[in-house]
C-alpha positions in Angstrom: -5.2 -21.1 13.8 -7.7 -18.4 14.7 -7.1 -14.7 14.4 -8.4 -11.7 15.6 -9.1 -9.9 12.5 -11.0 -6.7 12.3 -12.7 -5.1 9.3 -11.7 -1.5 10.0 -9.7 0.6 7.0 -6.7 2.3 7.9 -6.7 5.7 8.5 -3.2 6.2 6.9 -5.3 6.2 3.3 -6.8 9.3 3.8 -3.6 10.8 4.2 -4.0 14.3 2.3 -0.3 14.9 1.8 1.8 18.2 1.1 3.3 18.9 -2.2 6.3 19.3 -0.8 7.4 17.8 2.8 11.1 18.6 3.8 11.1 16.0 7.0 9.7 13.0 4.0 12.1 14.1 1.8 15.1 14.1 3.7 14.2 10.3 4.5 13.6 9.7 1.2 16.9 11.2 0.2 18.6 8.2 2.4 17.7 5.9 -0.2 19.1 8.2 -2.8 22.5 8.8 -1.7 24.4 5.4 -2.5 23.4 6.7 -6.1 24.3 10.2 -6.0 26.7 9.4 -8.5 23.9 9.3 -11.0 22.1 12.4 -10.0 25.5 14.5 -10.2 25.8 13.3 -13.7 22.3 14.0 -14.8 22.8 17.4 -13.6 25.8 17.8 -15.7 24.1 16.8 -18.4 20.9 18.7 -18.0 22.9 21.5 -17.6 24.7 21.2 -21.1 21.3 20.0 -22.6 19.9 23.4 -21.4 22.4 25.7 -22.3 22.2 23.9 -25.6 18.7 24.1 -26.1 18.3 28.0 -24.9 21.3 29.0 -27.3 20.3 27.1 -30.3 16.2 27.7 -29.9 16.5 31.6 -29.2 19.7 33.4 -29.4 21.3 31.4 -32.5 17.3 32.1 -34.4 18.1 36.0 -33.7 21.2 36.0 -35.1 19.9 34.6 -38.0 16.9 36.8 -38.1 19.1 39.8 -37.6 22.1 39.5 -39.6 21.3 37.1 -42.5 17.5 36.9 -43.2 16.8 40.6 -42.8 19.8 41.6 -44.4 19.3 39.8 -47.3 22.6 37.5 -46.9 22.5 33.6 -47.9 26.7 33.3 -47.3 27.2 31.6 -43.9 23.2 30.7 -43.8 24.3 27.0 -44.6 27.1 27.0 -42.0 24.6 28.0 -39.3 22.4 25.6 -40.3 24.4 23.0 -39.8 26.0 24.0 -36.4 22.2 24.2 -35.0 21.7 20.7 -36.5 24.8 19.3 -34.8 23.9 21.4 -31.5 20.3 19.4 -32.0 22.0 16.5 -31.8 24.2 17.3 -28.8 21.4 18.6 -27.0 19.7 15.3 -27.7 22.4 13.0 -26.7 22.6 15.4 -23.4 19.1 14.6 -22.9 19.1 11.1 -23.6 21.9 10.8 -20.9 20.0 12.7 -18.6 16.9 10.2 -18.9 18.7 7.2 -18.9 20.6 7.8 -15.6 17.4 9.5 -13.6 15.8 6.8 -14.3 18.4 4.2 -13.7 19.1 6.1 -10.0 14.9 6.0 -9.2 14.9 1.9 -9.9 17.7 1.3 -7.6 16.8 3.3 -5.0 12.9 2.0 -5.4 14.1 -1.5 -5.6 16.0 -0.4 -1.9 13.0 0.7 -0.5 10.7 -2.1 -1.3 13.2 -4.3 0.1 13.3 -2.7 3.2 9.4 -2.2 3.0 8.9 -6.0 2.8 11.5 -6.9 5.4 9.8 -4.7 7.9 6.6 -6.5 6.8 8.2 -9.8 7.2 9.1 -8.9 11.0 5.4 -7.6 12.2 3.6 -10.3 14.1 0.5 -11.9 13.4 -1.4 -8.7 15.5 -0.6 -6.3 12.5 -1.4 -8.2 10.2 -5.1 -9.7 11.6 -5.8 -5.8 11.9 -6.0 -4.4 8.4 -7.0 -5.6 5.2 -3.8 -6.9 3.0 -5.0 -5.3 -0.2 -4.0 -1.6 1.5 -0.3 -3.9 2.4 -0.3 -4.6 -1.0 -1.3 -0.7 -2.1 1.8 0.3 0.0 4.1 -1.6 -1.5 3.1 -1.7 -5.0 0.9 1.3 -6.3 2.7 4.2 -3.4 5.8 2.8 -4.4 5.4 3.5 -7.9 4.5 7.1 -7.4 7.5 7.5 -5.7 9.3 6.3 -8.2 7.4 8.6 -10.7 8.3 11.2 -8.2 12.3 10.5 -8.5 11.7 9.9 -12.4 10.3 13.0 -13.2 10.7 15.5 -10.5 13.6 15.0 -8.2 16.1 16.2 -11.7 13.0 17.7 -14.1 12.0 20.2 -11.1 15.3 21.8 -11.2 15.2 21.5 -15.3 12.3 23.4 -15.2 13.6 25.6 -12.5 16.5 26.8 -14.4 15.1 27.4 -17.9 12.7 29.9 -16.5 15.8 31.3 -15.0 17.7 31.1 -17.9 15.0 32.5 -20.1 14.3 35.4 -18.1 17.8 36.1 -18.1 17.7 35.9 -22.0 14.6 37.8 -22.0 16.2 40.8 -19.7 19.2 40.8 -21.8 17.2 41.2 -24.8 14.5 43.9 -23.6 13.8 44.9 -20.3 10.5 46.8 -21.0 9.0 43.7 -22.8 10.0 41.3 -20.3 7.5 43.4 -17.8 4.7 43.1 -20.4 5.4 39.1 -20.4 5.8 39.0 -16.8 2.5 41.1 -15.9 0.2 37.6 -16.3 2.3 36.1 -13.5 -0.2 37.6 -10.7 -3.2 35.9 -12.4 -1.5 32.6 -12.5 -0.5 33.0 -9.2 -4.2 32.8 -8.4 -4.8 30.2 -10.6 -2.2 28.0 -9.0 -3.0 28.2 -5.5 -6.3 27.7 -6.4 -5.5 24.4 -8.1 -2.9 23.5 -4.9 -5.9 23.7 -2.8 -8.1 21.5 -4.9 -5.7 19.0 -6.2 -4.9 17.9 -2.4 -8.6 17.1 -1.8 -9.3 15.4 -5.2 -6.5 12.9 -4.2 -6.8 12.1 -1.1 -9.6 10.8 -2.2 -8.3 9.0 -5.1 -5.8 7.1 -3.1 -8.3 6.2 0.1 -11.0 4.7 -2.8 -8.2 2.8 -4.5 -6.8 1.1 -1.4 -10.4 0.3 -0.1 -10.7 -1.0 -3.4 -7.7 -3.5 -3.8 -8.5 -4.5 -0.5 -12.0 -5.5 -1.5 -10.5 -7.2 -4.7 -8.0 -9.2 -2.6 -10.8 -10.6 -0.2 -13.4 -11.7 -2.7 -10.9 -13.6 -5.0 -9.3 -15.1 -2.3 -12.6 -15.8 -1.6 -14.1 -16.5 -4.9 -15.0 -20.1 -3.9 -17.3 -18.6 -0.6 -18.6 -16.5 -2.9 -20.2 -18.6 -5.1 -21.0 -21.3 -3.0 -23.6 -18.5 -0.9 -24.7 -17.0 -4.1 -22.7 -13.3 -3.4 -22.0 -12.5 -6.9 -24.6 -9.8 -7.4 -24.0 -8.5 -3.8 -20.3 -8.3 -4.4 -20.4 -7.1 -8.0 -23.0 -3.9 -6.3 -20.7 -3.5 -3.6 -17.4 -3.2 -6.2 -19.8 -1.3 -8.2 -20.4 1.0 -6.0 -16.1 1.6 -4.4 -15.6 1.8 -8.7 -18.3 4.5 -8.9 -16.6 6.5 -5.3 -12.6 5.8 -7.0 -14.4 7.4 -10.7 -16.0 10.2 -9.5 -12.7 10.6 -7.3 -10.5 11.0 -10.4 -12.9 12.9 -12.5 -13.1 15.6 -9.7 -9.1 15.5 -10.4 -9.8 16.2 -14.4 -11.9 18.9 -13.3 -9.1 20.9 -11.6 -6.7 19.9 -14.2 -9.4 21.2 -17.0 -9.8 24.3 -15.0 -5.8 24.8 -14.8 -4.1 23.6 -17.8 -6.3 25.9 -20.3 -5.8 29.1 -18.0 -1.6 28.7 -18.0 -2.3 28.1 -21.5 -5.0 31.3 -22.2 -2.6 33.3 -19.9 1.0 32.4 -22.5 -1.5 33.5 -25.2 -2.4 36.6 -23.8 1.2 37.1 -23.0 1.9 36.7 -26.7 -0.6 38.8 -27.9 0.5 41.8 -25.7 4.1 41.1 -26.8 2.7 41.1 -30.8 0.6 44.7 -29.5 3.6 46.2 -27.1 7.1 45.4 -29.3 5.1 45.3 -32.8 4.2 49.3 -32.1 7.4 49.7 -31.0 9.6 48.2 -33.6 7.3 50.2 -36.1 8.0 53.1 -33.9 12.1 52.6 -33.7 13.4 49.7 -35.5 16.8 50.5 -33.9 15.5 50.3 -30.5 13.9 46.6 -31.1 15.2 44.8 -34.3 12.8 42.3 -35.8 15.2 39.4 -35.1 14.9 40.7 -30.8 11.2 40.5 -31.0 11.4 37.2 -33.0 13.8 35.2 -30.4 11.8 37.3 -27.6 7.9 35.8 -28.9 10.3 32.4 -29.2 11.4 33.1 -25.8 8.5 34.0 -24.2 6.1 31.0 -25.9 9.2 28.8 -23.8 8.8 30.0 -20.6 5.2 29.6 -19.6 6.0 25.8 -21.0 7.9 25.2 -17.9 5.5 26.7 -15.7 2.9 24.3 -17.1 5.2 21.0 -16.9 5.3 22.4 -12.9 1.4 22.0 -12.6 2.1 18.2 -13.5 4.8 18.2 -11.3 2.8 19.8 -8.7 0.7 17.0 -9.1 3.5 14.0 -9.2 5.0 15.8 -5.9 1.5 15.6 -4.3 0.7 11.9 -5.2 4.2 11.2 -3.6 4.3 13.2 -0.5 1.4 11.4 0.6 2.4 7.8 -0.8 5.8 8.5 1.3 3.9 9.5 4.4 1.7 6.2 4.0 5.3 4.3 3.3 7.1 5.7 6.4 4.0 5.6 8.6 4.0 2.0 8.1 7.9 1.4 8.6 7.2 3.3 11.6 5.0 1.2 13.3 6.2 -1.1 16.1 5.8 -4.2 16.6 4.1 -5.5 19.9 6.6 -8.5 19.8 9.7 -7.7 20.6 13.3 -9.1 21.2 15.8 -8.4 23.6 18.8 -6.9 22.9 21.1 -10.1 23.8 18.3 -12.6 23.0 18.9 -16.7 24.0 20.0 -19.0 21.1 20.3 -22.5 22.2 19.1 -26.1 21.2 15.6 -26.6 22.6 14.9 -30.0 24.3 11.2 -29.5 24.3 9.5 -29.1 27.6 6.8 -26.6 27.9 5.0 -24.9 31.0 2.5 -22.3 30.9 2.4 -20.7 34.5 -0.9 -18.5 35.1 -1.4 -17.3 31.7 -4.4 -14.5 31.1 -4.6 -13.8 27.4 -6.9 -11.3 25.2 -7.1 -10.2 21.8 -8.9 -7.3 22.3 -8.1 -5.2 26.1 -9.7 -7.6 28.6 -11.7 -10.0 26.9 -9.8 -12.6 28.5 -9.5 -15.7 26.2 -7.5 -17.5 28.6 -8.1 -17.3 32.2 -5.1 -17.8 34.5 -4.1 -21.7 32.7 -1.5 -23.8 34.1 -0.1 -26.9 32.6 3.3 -28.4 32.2 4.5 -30.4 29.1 7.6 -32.5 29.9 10.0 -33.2 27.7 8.9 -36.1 25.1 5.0 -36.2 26.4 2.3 -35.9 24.7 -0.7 -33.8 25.9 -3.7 -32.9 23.6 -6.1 -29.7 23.9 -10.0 -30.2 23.4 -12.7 -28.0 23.7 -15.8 -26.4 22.0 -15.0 -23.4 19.5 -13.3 -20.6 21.2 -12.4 -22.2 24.1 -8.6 -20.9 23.7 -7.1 -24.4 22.1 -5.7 -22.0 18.7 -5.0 -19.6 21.2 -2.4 -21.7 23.3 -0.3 -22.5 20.4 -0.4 -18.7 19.1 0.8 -17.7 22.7 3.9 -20.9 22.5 5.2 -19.6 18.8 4.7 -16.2 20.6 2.4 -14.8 17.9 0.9 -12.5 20.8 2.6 -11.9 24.4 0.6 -12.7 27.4 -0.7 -9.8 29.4 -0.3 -11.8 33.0 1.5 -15.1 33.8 4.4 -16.4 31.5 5.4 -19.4 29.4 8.7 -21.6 29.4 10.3 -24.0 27.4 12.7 -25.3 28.6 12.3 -23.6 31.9 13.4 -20.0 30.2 10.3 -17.6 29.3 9.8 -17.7 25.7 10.4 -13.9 25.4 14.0 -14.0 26.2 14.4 -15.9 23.4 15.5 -15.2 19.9 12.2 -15.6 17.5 14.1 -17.5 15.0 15.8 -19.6 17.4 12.5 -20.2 19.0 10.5 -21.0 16.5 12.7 -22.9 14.5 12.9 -25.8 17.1 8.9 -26.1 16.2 7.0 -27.5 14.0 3.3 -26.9 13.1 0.5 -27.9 11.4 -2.5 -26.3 10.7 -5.8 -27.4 9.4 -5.9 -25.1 6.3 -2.5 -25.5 4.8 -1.0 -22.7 3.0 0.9 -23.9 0.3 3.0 -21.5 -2.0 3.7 -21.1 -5.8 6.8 -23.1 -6.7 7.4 -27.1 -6.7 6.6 -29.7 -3.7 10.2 -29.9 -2.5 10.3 -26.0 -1.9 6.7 -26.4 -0.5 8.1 -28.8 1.9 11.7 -27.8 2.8 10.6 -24.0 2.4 13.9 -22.8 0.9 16.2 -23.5 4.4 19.2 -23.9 2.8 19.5 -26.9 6.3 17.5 -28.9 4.7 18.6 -30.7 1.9 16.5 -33.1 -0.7 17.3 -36.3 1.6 15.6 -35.0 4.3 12.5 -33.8 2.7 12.1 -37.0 1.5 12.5 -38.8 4.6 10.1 -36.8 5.9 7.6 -37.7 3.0 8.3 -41.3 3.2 7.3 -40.8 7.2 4.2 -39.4 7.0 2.8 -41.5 3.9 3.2 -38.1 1.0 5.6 -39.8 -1.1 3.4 -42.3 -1.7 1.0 -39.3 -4.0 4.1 -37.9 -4.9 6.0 -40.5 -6.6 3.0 -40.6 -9.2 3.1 -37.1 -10.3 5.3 -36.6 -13.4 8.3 -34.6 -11.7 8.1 -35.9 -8.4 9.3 -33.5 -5.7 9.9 -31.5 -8.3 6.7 -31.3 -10.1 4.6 -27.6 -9.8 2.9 -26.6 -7.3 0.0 -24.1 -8.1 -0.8 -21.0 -5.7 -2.6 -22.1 -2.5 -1.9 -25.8 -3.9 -5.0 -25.4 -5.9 -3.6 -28.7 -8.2 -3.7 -31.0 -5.6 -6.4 -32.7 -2.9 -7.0 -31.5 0.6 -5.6 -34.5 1.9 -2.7 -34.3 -0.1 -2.1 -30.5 1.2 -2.5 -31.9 4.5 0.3 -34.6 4.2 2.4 -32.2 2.3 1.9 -30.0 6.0 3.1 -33.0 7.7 6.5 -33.2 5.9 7.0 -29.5 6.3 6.8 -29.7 9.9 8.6 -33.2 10.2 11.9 -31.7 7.6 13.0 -29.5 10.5 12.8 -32.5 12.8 11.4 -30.0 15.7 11.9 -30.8 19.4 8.5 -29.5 19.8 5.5 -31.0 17.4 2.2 -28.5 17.3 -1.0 -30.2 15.8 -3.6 -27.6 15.5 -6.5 -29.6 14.0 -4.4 -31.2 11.7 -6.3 -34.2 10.5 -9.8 -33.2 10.4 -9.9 -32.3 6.6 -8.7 -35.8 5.7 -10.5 -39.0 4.7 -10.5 -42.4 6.9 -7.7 -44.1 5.1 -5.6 -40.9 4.7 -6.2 -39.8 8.6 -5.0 -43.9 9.8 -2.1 -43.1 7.4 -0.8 -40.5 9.5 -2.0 -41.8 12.8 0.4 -44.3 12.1 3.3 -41.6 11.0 2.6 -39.9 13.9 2.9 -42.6 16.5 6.4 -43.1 15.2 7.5 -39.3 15.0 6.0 -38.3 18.2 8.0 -40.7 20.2 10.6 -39.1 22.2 9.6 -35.6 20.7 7.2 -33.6 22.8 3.3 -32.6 21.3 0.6 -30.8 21.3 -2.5 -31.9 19.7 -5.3 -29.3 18.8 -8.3 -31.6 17.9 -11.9 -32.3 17.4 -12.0 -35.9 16.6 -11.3 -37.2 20.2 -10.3 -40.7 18.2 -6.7 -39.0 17.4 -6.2 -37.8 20.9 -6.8 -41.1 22.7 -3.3 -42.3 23.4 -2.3 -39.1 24.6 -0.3 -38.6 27.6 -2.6 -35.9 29.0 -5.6 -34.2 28.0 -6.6 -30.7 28.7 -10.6 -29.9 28.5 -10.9 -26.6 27.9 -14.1 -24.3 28.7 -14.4 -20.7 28.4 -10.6 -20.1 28.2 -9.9 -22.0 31.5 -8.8 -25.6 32.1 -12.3 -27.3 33.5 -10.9 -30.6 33.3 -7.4 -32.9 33.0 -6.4 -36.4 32.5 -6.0 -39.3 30.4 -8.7 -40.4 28.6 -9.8 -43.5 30.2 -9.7 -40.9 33.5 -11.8 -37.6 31.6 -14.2 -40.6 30.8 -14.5 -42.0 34.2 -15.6 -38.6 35.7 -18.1 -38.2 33.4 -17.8 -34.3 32.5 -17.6 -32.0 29.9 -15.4 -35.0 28.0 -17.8 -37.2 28.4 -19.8 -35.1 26.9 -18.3 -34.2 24.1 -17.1 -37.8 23.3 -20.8 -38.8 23.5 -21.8 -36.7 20.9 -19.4 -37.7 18.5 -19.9 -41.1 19.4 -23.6 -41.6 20.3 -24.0 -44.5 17.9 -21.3 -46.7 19.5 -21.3 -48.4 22.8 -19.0 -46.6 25.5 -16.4 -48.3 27.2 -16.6 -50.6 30.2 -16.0 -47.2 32.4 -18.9 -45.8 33.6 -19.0 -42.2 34.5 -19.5 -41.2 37.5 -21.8 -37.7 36.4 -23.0 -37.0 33.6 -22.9 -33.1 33.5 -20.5 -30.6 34.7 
């Protein structure tokens, strides 16, 4: 079936993105709270793991500086020891606890999200989808996904780990001297600087990162889908410039990130140093000066104290930098579940048993504002008939049987089956009473009787075979080892074109649909295989209504009706004897395809239009 595709990139990749966003986060939060059991618990935990760490690391190494090492003592040196080792191992059991259930709360809740990501996917019509390129789909809900999951990993619990031990060391660090806590703190402005400097220049540096790697898994996607185009036409080099050249954009991209990182992480780290050193100048003259005032064990713990709390303030640059990646995978995320669909249900949609009849009533359709594919088409399809669509490419033949699955909603006229407009009914309801084949048959990863049946759990084993045995398949399938349930490869790359096309057949003919759709469905099949299923179909069609999409006017011959379509409007009707007879645009087009045979006994009566 055609589409309407166009080659435009999203817009939603060059999403910049805040580090912190209070309107993303509170929806984010949504997926966190069925496990805010686990984030209580880790904050417990962190909690003991910090007060464990600060105590042991700083004020338990003063007291042994002070009152044991200094003073010359040895008794009760082994005790102490032993009660940091075992607080070591607290604090590490704390942390490991900690870890374990962050982590364990950011799978669950990503798993949530990707659910409901690929639901909402599963739910946009055909319009979304022909408009933008599936490798940025497949960024959204793979490589954004992940950072927010790095984001809830490492952030949502670390943020506030880091949080409170600058808190809890300049607490310590107050306690234990006021005047050199000013001296440690009078880098802050500096860093300060530095920091907003580095906001400003991170957010540009990714954006960019994130629009090149979207353009380029959408580029990937396309040419390895298309890997068998591309050789065929001799692209390789063209393609290999062009992904040379989206590589070189994404590089360059990241390395201008490295650059602000390089600038940052060795100034936090010059500043701690310079911190130090003041410390080592300020409290070493003053210790000298009073040893009262400022013990050697207080300046010890205080350099100890001090070396810890610029750490913090550099695990916040990577933070800064997690927090940024996510805000604007989040926005990405969210703008896409935001997006509505053009096809919508009714609140109290119709579910009831189709019969089959079909009308279109003055139908004017475009893809794109008002380049009118179809032009005001009428036609009825009774119950049980058959009528078939011809026409040169473009006419609107695809386009009808979009517009009857309701893939697209007319912009004037309306369509019926079964006398109700297709938009009052339920999608699923609608759709399932119909079945379709297409000329290029998608066939999915798994084995032929999930290929066929398609996992509906109404379908059972007997049926797909029936419907095998009707249209010819089992008679390929019954010589592969495993039969029906022998492996399918992705896109059925194992198997022939003809035998994708029967396997189409049984597909459609499993749900035994009241309404059978045939949108050029035998023109990638051989002689024999194509007589094969004309006689399938003469049996299956009877009593069920059709509509036949196809070039080869040989398969559309016994048709009840057949519609000649011609720049989107319906230039001629009739059997075929009749389109024959009058010796127009059918004529035409059964002339060319049968130029070397003699024409029946009816002469036509013109031979243009």
């Amino acid at each position: 079936m055609k589409s309407t595709k166009t080659a435009s990139h999203s817009q939603e990749d060059a999403v910049i993105g805040k580090a912190y966003d209070a309107k993303l986060m509170k929806r984010l939060l949504v997926y966190l709270l069925p496990y805010r059991k686990y984030i209580i618990l880790a904050f417990l935990a962190l909690l003991v793991f910090t007060a464990i760490d600060l105590f042991a690391s700083i004020y338990l190494f003063k007291i042994v500086v002070d009152r044991f090492i200094q003073a010359g003592r040895a008794e009760g040196l082994s005790l102490l020891a032993l009660l940091y080792l075992l607080l070591l191992v607290a604090g590490l059991i704390f942390n490991y606890v900690e870890f374990y259930l962050v982590n364990i709360m950011s799978q669950k809740s990503m798993y949530d999200l990707r659910l409901h990501l690929f639901r909402h996917l599963e739910r946009m019509s055909l319009h979304f989808f022909n408009r933008r390129p599936v490798g940025s789909l497949l960024t959204r809900i793979t490589s954004d996904i992940e950072a927010l999951d790095s984001m809830f990993a490492n952030c949502i619990v670390f943020t506030f780990n880091d949080i409170l031990i600058i808190v809890g060391l300049l607490g310590i660090m107050l306690y234990l001297s006021p005047s050199l806590t000013l001296v440690a703190l009078s880098v802050l402005p500096i860093m300060a600087w530095a920091s907003l400097r580095f906001k400003k220049n991170i957010r540009e540096s990714y954006r960019d990162v994130r629009q090149y790697l979207s353009r380029m898994n959408a580029f990937l996607q396309e040419n390895i889908v298309g890997m068998e185009t591309v050789q065929i036409f001799g692209r390789r080099q063209r393609n290999f410039d062009q992904f040379e050249t989206l590589n070189r954009s994404f590089r360059d991209a990241n390395l201008r990130s490295v650059v602000n990182f390089s600038f940052f992480l060795p100034t936090v780290e010059f500043l701690g140093a310079l911190a130090i050193a003041l410390l080592l100048w300020y409290g070493g003259g003053k210790m000298l000066q009073d040893s009262q005032a400022l013990t050697f064990g207080t300046l010890a713990a205080f350099l100890q104290a001090s070396q810890k709390f610029f750490q913090p303030i550099r695990d916040l640059a990577d933070k800064f930098n997690i927090m940024q990646t996510a805000m604007a995978a989040a926005e990405r995320v969210f703008k896409l579940l935001d997006m509505k669909d053009i096809i919508v249900e009714k609140e109290s949609p119709i579910t009831k048993s189709i019969e089959g009849s079909v009308e279109f009533r003055n139908v004017w359709f475009a893809y794109n504002e008002e380049d009118w594919v179809l032009r005001d088409v009428s036609f009825t399809v009774p119950k049980g008939m058959r009528i078939a669509l011809v026409g040169a490419t473009g006419s609107g033949k695809s386009t009808i049987i979009n517009l009857l699955f309701r893939f697209y909603d007319v912009q004037k006229g309306e369509i019926l089956v079964d006398g109700i407009n297709v938009k009052d009914y339920a999608l699923k309801n609608l759709r399932s009473h119909m079945g379709l084949v297409l000329q290029d048959v998608f066939l999915f990863s798994g084995d032929i009787a999930g290929n066929i049946g398609l996992g509906r759990p109404d379908i059972e084993l007997d049926d797909i075979i029936r419907a095998s045995q009707a249209v010819q398949a089992n008679r390929f399938i019954a010589k592969i080892p495993g039969r029906y349930q022998a492996e399918v490869k992705e896109r059925g790359a194992s198997l022939s074109v003809g035998q994708r096309q029967l396997l189409s057949f049984a597909r459609a003919l499993a749900i035994n649909p009241s309404i059978l759709v045939l949108d050029e469905a035998t023109s990638s099949v051989d002689a024999e295989t194509e007589h094969l299923i004309q006689q399938a179909l003469e049996r299956l069609m009877e009593g069920r209504t059709s509509l036949i999409v196809a070039h080869r006017l040989s398969t559309i011959q016994k048709a009840d009706e057949i519609l000649v379509l011609h720049r989107g409007e319906i230039a001629e009707r009739g059997t075929h004897q009749e389109l024959l007879a009058q010796g127009g645009l059918y004529y035409r087009l059964y002339q060319l395809q049968y130029k070397d045979q003699l024409l029946p006994e009816a002469e036509p009566a013109a031979m243009g239009i």
